[in-house]
DRENPA-3360 file (N, C-alpha, C; in nm, 2 decimals, always signed):
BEGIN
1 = XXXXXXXX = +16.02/+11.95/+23.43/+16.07/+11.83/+23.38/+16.02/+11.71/+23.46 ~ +15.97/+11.60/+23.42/+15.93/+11.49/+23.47/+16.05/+11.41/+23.57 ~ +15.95/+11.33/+23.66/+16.01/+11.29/+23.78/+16.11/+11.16/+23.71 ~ +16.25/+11.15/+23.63/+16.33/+11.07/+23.55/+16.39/+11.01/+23.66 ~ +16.37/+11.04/+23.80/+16.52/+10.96/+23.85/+16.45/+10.85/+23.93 ~ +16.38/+10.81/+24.01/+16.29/+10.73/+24.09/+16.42/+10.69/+24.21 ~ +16.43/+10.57/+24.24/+16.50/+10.54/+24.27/+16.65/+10.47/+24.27 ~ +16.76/+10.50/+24.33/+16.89/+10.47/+24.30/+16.92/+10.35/+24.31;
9 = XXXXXXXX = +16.84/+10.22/+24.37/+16.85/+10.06/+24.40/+16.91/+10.04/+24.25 ~ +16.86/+10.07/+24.16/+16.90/+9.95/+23.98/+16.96/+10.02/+23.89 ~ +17.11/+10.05/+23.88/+17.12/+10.15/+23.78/+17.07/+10.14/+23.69 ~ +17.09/+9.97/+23.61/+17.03/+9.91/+23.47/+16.91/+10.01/+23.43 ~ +16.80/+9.97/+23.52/+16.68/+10.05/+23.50/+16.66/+10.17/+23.54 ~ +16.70/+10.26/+23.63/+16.71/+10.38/+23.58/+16.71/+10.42/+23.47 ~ +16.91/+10.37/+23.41/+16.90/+10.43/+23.27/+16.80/+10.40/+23.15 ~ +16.73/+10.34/+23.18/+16.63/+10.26/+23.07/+16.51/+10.36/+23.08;
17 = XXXXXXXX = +16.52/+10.47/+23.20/+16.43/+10.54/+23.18/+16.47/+10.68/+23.11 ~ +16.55/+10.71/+23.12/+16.63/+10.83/+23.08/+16.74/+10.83/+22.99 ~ +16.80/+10.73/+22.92/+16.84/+10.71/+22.77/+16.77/+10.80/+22.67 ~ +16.66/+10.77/+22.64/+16.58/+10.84/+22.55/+16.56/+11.01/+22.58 ~ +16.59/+11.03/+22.67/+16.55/+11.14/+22.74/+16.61/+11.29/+22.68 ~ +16.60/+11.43/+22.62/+16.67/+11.50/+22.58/+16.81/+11.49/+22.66 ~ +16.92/+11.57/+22.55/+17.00/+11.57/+22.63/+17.07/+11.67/+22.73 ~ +17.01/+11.78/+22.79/+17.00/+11.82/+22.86/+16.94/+11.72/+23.05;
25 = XXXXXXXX = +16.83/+11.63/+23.00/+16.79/+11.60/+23.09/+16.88/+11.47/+23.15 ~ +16.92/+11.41/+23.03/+17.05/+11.29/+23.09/+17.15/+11.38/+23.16 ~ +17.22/+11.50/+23.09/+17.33/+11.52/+23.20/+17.25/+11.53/+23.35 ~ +17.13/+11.57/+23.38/+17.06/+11.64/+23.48/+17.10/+11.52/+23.58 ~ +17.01/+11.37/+23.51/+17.01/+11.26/+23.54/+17.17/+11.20/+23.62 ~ +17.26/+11.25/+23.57/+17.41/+11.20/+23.54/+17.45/+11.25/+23.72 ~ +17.44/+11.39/+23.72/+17.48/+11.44/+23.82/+17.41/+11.42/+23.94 ~ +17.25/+11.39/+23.96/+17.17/+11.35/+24.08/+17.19/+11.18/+24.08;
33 = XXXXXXXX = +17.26/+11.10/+23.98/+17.21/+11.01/+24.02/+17.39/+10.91/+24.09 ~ +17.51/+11.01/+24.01/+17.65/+10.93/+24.07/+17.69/+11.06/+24.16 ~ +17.61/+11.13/+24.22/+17.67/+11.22/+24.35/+17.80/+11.27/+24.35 ~ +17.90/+11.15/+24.42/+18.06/+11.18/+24.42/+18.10/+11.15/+24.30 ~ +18.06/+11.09/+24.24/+18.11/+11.05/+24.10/+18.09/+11.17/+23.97 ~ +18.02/+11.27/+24.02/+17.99/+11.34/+23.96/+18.14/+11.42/+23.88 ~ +18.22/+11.42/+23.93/+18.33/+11.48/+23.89/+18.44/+11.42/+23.77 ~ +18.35/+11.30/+23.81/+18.47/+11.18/+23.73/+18.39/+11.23/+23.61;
41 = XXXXXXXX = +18.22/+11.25/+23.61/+18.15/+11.22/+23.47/+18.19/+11.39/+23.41 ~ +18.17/+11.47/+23.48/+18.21/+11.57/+23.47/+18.40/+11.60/+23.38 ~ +18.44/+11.55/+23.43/+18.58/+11.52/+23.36/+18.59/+11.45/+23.25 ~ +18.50/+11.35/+23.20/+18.49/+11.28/+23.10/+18.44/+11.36/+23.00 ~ +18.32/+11.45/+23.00/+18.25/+11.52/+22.95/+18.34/+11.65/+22.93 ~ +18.42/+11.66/+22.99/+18.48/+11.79/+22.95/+18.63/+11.75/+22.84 ~ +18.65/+11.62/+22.86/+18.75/+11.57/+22.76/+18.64/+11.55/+22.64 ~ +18.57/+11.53/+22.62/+18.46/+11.53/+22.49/+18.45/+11.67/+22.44;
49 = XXXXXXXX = +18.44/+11.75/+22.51/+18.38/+11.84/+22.49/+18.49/+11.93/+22.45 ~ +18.66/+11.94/+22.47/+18.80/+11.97/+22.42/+18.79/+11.88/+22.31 ~ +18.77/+11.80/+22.24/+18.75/+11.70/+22.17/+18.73/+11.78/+22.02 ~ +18.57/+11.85/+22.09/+18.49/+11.86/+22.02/+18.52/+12.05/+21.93 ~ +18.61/+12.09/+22.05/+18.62/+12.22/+22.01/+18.74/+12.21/+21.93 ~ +18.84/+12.10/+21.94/+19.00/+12.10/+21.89/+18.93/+12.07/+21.74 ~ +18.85/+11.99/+21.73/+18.83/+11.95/+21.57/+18.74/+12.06/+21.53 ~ +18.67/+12.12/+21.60/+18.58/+12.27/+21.53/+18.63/+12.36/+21.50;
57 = XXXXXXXX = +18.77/+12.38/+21.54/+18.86/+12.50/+21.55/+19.00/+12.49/+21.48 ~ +18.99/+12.33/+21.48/+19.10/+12.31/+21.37/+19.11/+12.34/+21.22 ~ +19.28/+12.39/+21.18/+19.21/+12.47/+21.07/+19.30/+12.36/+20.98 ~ +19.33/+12.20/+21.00/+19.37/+12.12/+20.92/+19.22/+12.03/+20.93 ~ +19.13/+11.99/+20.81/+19.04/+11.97/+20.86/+19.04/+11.75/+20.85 ~ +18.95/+11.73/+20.92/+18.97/+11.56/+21.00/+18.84/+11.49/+20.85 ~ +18.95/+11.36/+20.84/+18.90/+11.32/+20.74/+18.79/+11.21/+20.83 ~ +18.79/+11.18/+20.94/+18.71/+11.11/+20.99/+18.70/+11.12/+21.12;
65 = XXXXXXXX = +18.60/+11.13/+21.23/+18.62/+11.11/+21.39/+18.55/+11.00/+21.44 ~ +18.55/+10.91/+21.47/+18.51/+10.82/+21.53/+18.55/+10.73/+21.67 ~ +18.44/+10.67/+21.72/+18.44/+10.62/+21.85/+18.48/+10.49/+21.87 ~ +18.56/+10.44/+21.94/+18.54/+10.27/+21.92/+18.53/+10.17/+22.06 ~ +18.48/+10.10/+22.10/+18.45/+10.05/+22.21/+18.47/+9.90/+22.26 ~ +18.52/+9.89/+22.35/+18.65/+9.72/+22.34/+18.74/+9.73/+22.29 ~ +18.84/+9.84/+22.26/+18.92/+9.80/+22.19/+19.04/+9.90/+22.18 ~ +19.13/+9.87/+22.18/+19.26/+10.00/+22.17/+19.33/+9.99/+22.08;
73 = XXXXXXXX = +19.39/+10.12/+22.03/+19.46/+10.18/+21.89/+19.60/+10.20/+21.92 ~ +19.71/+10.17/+21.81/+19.86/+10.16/+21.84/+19.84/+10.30/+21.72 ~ +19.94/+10.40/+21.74/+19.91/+10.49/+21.68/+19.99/+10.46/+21.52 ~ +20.06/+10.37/+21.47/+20.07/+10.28/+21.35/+19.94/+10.26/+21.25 ~ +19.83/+10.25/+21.37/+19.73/+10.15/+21.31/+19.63/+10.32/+21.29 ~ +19.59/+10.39/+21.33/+19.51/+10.49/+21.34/+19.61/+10.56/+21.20 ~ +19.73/+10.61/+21.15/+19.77/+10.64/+21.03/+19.77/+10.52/+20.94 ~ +19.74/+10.46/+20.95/+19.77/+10.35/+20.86/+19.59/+10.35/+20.77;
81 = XXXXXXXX = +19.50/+10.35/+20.92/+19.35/+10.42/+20.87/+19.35/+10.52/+20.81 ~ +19.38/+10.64/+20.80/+19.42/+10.79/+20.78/+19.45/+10.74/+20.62 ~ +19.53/+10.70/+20.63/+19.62/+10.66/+20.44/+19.51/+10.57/+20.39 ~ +19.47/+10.49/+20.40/+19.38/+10.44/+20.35/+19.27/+10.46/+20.32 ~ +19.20/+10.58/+20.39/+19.07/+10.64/+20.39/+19.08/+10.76/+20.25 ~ +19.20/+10.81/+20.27/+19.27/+10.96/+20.21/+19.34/+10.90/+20.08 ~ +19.38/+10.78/+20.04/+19.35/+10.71/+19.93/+19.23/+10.68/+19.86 ~ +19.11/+10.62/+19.94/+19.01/+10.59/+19.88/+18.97/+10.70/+19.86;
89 = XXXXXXXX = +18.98/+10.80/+19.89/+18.87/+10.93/+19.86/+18.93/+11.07/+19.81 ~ +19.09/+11.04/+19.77/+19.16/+11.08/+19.64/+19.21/+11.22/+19.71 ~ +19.23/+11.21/+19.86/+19.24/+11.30/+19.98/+19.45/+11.31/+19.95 ~ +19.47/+11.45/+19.94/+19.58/+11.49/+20.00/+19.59/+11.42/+20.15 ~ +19.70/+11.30/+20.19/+19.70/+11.29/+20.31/+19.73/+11.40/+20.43 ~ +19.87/+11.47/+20.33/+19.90/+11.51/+20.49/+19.83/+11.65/+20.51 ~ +19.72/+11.69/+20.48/+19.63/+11.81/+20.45/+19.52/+11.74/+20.53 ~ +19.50/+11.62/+20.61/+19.39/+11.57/+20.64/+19.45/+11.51/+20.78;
97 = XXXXXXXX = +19.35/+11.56/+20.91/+19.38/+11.48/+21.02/+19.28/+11.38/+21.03 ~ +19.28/+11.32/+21.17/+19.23/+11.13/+21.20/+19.17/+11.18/+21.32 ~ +19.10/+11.16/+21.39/+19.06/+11.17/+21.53/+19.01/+11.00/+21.56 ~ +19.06/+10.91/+21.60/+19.02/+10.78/+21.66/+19.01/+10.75/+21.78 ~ +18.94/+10.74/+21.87/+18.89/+10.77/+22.01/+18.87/+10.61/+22.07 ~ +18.97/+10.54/+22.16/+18.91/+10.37/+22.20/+18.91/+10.35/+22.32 ~ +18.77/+10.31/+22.38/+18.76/+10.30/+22.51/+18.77/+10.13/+22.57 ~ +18.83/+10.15/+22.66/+18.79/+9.92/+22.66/+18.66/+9.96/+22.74;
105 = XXXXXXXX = +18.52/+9.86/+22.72/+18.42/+9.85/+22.75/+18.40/+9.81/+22.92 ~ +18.32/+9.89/+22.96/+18.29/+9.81/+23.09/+18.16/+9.74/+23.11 ~ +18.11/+9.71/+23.19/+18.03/+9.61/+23.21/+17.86/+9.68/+23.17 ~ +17.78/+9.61/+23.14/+17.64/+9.70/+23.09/+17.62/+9.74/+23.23 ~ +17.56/+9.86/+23.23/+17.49/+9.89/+23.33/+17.58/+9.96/+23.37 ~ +17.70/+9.93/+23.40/+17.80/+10.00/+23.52/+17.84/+10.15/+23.50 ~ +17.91/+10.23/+23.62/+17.94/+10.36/+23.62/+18.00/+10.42/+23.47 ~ +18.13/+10.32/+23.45/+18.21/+10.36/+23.36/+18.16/+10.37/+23.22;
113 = XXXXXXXX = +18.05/+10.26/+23.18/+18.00/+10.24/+23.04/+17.88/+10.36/+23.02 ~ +17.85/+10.44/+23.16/+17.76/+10.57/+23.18/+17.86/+10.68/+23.14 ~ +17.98/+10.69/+23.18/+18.09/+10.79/+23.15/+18.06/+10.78/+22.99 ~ +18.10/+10.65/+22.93/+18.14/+10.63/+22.78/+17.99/+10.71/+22.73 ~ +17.88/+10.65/+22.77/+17.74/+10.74/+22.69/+17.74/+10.84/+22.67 ~ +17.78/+10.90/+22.80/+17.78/+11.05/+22.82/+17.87/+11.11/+22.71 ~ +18.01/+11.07/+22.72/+18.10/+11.13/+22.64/+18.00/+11.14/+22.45 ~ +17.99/+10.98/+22.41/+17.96/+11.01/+22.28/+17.83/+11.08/+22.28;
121 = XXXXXXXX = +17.77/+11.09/+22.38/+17.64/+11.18/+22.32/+17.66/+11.33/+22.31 ~ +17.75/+11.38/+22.40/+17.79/+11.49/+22.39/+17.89/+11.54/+22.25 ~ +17.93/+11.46/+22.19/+18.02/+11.46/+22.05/+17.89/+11.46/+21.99 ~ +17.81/+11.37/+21.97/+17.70/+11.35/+21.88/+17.63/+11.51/+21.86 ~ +17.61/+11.55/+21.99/+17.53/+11.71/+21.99/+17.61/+11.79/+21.92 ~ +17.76/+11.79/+21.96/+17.85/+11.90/+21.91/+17.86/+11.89/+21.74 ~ +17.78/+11.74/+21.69/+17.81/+11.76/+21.58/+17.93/+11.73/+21.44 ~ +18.03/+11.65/+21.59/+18.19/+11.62/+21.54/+18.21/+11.47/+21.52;
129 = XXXXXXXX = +18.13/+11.38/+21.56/+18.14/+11.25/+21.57/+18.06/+11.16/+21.42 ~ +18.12/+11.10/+21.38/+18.15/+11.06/+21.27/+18.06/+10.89/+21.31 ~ +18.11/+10.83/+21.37/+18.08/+10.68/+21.39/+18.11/+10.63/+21.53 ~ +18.04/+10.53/+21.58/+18.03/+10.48/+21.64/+18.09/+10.33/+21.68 ~ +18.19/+10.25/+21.72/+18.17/+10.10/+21.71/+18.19/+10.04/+21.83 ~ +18.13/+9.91/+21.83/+18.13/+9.81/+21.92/+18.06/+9.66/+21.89 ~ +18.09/+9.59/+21.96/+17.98/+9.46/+21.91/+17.85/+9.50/+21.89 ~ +17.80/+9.35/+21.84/+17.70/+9.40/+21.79/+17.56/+9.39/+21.91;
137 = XXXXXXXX = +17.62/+9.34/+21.99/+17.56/+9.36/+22.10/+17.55/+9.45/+22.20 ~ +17.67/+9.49/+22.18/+17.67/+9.67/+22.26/+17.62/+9.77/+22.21 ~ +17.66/+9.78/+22.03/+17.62/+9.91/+21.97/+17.45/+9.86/+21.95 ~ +17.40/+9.75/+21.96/+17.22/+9.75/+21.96/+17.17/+9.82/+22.10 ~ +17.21/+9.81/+22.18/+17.21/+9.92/+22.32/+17.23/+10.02/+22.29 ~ +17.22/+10.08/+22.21/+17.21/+10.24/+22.16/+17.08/+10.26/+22.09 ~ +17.03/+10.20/+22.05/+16.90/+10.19/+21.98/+16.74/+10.14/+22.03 ~ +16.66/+10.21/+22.07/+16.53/+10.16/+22.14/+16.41/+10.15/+22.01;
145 = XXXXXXXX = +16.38/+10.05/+21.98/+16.31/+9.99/+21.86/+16.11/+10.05/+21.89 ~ +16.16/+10.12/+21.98/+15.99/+10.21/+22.03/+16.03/+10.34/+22.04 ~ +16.16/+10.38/+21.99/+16.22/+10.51/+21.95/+16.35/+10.51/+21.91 ~ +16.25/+10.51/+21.75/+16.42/+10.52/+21.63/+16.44/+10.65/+21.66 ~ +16.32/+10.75/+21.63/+16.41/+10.89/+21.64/+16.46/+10.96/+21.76 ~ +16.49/+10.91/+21.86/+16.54/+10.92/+21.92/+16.69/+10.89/+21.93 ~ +16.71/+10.80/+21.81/+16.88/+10.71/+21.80/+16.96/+10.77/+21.78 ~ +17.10/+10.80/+21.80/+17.17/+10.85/+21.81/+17.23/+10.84/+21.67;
153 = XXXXXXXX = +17.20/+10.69/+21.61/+17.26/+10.68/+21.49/+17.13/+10.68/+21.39 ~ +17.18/+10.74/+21.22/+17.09/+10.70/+21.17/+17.06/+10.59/+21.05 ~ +16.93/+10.56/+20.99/+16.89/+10.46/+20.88/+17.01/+10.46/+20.78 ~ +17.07/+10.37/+20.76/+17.15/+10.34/+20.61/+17.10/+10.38/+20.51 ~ +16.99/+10.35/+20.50/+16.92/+10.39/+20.35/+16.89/+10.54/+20.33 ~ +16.91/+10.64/+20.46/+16.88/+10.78/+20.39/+17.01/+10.81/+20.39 ~ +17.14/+10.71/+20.37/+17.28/+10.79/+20.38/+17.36/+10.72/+20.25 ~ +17.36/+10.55/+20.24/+17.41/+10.45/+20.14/+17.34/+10.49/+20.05;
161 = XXXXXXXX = +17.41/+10.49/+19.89/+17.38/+10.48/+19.80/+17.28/+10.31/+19.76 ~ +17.19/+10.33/+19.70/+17.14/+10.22/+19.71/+17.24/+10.05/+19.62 ~ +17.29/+10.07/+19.54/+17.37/+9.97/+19.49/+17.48/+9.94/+19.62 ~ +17.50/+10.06/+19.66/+17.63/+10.02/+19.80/+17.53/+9.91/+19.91 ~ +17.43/+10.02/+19.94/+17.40/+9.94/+20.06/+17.32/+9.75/+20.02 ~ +17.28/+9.72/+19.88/+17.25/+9.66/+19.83/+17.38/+9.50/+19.85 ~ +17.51/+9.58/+19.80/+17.65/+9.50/+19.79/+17.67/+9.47/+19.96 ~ +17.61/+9.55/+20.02/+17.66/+9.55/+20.18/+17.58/+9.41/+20.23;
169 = XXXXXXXX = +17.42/+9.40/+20.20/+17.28/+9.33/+20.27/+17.34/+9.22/+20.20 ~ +17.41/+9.21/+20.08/+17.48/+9.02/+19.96/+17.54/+8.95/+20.07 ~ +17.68/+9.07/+20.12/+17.75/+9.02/+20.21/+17.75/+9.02/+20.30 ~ +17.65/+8.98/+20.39/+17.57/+9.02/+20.53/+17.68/+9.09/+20.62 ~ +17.71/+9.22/+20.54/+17.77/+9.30/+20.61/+17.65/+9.37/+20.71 ~ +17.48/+9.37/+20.68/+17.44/+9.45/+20.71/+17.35/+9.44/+20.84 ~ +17.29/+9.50/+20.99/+17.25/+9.44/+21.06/+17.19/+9.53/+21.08 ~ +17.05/+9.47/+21.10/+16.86/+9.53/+21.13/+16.86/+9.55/+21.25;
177 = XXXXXXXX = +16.76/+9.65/+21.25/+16.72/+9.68/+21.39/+16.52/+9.70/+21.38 ~ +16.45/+9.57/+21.41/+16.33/+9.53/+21.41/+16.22/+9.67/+21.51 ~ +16.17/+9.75/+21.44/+16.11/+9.83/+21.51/+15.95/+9.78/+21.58 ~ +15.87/+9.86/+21.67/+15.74/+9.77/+21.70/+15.65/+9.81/+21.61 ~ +15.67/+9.90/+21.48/+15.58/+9.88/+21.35/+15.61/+9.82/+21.27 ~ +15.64/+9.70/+21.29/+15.71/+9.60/+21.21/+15.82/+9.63/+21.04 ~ +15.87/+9.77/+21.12/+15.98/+9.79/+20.98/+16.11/+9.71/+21.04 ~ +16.16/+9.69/+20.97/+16.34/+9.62/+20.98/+16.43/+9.74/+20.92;
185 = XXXXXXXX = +16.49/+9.76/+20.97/+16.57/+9.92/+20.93/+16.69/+9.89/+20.92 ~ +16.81/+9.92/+20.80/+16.95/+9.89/+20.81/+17.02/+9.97/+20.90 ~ +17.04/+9.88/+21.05/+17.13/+10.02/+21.09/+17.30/+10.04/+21.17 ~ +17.35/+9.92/+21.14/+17.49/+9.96/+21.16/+17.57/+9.83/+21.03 ~ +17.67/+9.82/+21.04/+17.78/+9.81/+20.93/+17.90/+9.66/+21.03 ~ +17.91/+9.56/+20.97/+17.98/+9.47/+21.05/+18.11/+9.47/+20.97 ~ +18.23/+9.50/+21.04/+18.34/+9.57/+21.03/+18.41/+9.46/+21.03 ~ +18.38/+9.36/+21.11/+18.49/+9.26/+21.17/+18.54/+9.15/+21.03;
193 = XXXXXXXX = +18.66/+9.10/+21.05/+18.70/+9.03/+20.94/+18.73/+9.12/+20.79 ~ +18.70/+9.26/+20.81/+18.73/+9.32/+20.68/+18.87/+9.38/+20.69 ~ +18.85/+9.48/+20.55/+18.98/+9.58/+20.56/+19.03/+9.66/+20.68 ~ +18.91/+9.75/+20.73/+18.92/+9.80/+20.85/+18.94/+9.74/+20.93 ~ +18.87/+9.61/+20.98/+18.94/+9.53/+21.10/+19.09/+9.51/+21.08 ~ +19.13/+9.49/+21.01/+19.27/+9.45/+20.98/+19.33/+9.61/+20.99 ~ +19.32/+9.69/+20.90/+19.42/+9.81/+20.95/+19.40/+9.87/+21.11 ~ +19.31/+9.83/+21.17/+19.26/+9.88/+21.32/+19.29/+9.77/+21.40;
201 = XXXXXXXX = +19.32/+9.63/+21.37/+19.33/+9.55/+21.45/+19.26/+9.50/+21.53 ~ +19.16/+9.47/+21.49/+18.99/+9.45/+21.62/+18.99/+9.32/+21.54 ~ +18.98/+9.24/+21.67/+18.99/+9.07/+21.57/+18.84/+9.02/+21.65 ~ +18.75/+9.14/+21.66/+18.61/+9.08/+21.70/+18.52/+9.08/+21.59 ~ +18.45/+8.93/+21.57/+18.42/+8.92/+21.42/+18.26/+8.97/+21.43 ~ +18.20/+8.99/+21.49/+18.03/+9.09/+21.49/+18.08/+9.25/+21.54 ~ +18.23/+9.26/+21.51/+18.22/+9.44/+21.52/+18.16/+9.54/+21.44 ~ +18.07/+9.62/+21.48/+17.98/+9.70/+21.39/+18.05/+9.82/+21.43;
209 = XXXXXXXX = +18.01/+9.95/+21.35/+17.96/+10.08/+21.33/+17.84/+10.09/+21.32 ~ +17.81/+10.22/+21.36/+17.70/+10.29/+21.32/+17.71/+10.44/+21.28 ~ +17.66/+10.50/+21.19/+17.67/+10.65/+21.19/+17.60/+10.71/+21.26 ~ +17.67/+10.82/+21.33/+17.57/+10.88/+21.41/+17.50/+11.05/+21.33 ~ +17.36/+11.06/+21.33/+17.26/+11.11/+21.26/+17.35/+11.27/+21.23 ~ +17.41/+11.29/+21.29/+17.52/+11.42/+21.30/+17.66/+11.41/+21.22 ~ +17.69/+11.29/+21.15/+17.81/+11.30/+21.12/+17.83/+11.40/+21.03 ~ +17.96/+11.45/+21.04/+18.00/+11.52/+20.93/+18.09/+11.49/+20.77;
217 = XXXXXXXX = +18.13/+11.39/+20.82/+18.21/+11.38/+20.72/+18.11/+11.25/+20.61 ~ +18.04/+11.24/+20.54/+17.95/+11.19/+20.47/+18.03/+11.10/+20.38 ~ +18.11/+11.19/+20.31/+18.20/+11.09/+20.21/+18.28/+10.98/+20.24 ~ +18.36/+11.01/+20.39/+18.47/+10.95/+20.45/+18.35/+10.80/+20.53 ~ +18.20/+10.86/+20.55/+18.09/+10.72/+20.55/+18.09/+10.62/+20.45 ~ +18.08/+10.66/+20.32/+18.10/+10.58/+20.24/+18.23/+10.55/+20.21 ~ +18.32/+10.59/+20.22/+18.46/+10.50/+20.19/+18.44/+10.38/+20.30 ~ +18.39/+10.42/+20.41/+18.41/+10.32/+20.51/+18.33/+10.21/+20.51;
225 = XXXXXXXX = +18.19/+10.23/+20.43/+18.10/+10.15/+20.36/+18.17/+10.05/+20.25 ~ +18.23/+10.08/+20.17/+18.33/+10.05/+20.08/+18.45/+9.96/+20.15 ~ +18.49/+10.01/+20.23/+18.62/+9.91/+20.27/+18.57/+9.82/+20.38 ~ +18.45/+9.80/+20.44/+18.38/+9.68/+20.46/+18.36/+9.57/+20.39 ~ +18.36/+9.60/+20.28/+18.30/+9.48/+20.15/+18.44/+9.47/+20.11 ~ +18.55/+9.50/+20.17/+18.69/+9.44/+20.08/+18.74/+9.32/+20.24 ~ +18.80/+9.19/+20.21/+18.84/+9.13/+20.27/+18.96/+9.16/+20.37 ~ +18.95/+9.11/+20.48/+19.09/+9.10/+20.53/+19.21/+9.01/+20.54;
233 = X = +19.30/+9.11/+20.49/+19.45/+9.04/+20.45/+19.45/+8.90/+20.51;
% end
C-alpha cells in the first residue's frame, strides 16, 4: 500500500490525500492517524455497521435509509416522511419501515466530521444507504471533480428518468458538479424550501441530497425526486 499518511501537522490535507483512497485504506488511514481516538471512530463505525445489519436482516423491509447532516429529526417528522413517501409510491404503510439518520455537522476538517465520513462510507459499502444530505457546500465535499468514479454518489442522469430530471434543471432544483474534462454532471437534488424540507423541517434553503451509487431503494429515489418539485406549505 502506498505511503497515504505523511504527516499528522494538517488534518485538512491529509484527508485530501486519502478520501479517494479504497475503502479498506481510509479505515487503515483512520486508525494511524487519531491514535486515542481510535476508539471513538471505531464505535461510530460499529453503530453503522448494526445499522447496516438491522436493515439487512430486517424482515419488515425499509422504504428509505438515508443520511442527513446539520440537522435533527423529531420522531413526528421522520413518520410523517414514512407516510408520505408510502403514499407516493402506493406502499402499504405499516408493512414499510424508515431509517433516518441526523448528525449536527462539525467543523470541515475536524475529528468529528471524520467520524461522520467514516460512518456513511461504511453504509455506502454495506449497500443500505439510500441518500445523503447536507448543504450544498458540505455535500460538494464528497465529490473530487478529478475523480467522479470514485464518488460516493452517483450521475442523475443514469438514475432520473429524463422528463423528471428535465422538470428538476426548469426549477433549478438541480446542482452540477464541473469535472476537469469539461463535463457538467447533475449530481445532487436541492431539497430546501420543498415538500421534504417541510415534512423534515430543515429550514436550510441550498439543502441538497445526493444518491449514493449503492442505493437500494431506486423507486423511493424517485418519489423523492418528485416531492422536490412540489412546494412547501
Amino acid at each position: 500500500m502506498a505511503n497515504i499518511y505523511g504527516e499528522k501537522s494538517n488534518l485538512k490535507i491529509q484527508w485530501e490525500k486519502v478520501k479517494n483512497a479504497p475503502l479498506q485504506e481510509r479505515f487503515d488511514w483512520f486508525i494511524h492517524y487519531f491514535g486515542l481516538y481510535a476508539a471513538i471512530v471505531l464505535g461510530l463505525l460499529a453503530l453503522a455497521i448494526a445499522l447496516i445489519i438491522t436493515i439487512s436482516k430486517s424482515k419488515t423491509p425499509y422504504v428509505l435509509n438515508g443520511t442527513f447532516l446539520g440537522t435533527t429529526f423529531e420522531e413526528d417528522e421522520i413518520a410523517a416522511m414514512k407516510t408520505a413517501l408510502c403514499k407516493d409510491l402506493n406502499y402499504e404503510e405499516k408493512k414499510y419501515n424508515i431509517g433516518l439518520t441526523a448528525y449536527l455537522s462539525g467543523a470541515e476538517g475536524t475529528e468529528y466530521q471524520m467520524y461522520q465520513l467514516e460512518a456513511i462510507y461504511a453504509q455506502v459499502a454495506g449497500k443500505t444507504l439510500d441518500v445523503v444530505g447536507s448543504t450544498e457546500k458540505g455535500i460538494r465535499g464528497y465529490v473530487d471533480p478529478e475523480n467522479i468514479g470514485g464518488s460516493i454518489f452517483t450521475n442523475l442522469e443514469s438514475i432520473l428518468p429524463d422528463d423528471l430530471l428535465s422538470d428538476l434543471v426548469a426549477a433549478d432544483r438541480i446542482r452540477y458538479v464541473d469535472t476537469t474534462d469539461g463535463e457538467r454532471l447533475p449530481f445532487f437534488i436541492v431539497i430546501g424550501s420543498s415538500r421534504i424540507s417541510d415534512l423534515l423541517n430543515i429550514v436550510i434553503p441550498d439543502y441538497c441530497i445526493g444518491v449514493t451509487v449503492t442505493a437500494p431503494h431506486k423507486d423511493t429515489v424517485l418519489a423523492l425526486a418528485r416531492m422536490a418539485l412540489q412546494p412547501a406549505d
